[in-house]
C-alpha positions in Angstrom: -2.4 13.8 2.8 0.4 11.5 3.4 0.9 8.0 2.5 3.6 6.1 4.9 5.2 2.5 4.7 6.6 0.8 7.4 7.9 -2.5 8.4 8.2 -4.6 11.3 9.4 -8.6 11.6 6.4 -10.4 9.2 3.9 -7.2 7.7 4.3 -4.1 6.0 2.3 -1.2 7.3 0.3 1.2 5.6 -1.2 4.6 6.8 -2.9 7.1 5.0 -2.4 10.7 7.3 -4.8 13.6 6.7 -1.6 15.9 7.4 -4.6 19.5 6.2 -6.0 21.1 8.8 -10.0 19.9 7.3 -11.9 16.8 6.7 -11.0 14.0 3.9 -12.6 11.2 3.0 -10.9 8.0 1.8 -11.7 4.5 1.7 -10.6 2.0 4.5 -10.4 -0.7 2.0 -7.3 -1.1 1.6 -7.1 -4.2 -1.1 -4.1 -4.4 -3.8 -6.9 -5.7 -6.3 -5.7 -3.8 -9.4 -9.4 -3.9 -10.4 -11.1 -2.1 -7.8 -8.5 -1.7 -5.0 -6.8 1.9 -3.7 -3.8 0.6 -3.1 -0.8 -0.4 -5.7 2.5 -1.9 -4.2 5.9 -0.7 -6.5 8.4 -3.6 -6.8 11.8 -3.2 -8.6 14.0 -5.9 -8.7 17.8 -4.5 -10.7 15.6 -2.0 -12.4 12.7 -3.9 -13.3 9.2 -3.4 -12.1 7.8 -6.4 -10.9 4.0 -7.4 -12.2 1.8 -8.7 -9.5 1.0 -12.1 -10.5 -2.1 -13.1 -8.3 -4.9 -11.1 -7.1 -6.4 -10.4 -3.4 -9.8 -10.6 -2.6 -12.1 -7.4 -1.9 -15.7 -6.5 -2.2 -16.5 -3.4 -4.8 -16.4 0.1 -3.6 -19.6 1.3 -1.7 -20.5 4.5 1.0 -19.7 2.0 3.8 -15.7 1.5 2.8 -15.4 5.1 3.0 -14.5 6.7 6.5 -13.5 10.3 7.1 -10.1 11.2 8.5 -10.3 14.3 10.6 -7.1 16.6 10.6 -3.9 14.9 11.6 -5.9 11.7 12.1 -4.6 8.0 10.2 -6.2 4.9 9.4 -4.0 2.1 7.8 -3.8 -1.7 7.1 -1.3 -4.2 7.5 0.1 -6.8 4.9 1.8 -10.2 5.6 5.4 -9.9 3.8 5.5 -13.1 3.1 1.7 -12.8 1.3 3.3 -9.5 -1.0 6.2 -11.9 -1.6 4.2 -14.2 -3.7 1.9 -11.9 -5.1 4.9 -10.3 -6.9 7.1 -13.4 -7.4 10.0 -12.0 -5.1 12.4 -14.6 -4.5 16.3 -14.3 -3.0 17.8 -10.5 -3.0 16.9 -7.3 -2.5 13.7 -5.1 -3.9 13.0 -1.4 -3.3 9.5 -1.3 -2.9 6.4 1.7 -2.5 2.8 2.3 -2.5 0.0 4.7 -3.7 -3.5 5.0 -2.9 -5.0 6.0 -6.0 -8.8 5.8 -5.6 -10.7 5.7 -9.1 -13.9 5.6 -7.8 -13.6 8.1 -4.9 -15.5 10.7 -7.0 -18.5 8.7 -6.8 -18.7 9.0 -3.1 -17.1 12.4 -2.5 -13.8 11.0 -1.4 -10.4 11.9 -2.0 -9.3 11.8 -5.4 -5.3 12.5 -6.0 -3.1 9.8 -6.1 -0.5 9.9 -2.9 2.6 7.9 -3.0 4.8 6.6 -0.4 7.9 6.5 0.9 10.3 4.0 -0.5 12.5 0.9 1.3 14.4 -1.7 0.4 13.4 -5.5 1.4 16.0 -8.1 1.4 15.0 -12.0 1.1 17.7 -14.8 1.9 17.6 -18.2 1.5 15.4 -19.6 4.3 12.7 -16.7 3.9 14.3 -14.5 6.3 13.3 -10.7 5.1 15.1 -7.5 6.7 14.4 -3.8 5.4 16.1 -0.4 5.3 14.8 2.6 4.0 15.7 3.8 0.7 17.2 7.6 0.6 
């Protein structure tokens, strides 16, 4: 299983890939809700790690949120920079920032349970609330 992060002009993108060669199920909800949500965004700003300061919304976990990925098969979700922006107080400069799926609840519906992490990059705000990226070696 591998977690990616991309970016184009406004969103990041997210994709979980079933990189095996058998079936896994995860959950297609792909909320940052740090009570019930999969997915956790990393933010360091000069070696601090930033706390999200608002939630998103999401429904709780059922059978339905959960799809199953066949080999070599993604599904993903895309976030409005400008929406992670606020939810982690980013402001002018430049942040290195990750994710993880970590599903806590996935053994309740026979779902993947190991956290996966992604890929790192670096997004750069300047005044005006123009973003551009790079990816971080």
């Amino acid at each position: 299983m591998s977690l990616i992060l991309q970016k184009d002009k406004t969103n990041l993108m997210l994709v979980i890939k079933n990189s095996s060669d058998h079936n896994v199920k995860v959950s297609h909800l792909f909320s940052i809700s740090s009570l019930i949500g999969p997915i956790r965004f990393r933010v360091e700003h000069n070696g601090s790690v930033l706390d999200l300061r608002a939630e998103g919304s999401t429904e709780a976990p059922n059978e339905g949120l959960y799809i199953t990925l066949y080999p070599y098969q993604m599904v993903g979700a895309e976030y409005d920079i400008s929406f992670i922006k606020a939810l982690y107080g980013m402001t002018i400069g430049c942040y290195a920032i990750s994710a993880s799926y970590d599903d806590g609840v996935a053994s309740q519906f026979n779902a993947y349970d190991k956290k996966i992490t992604s890929n790192s990059m670096t997004l750069c705000f300047k005044e005006g609330g123009k973003s551009s990226s790079k990816p971080k070696p």
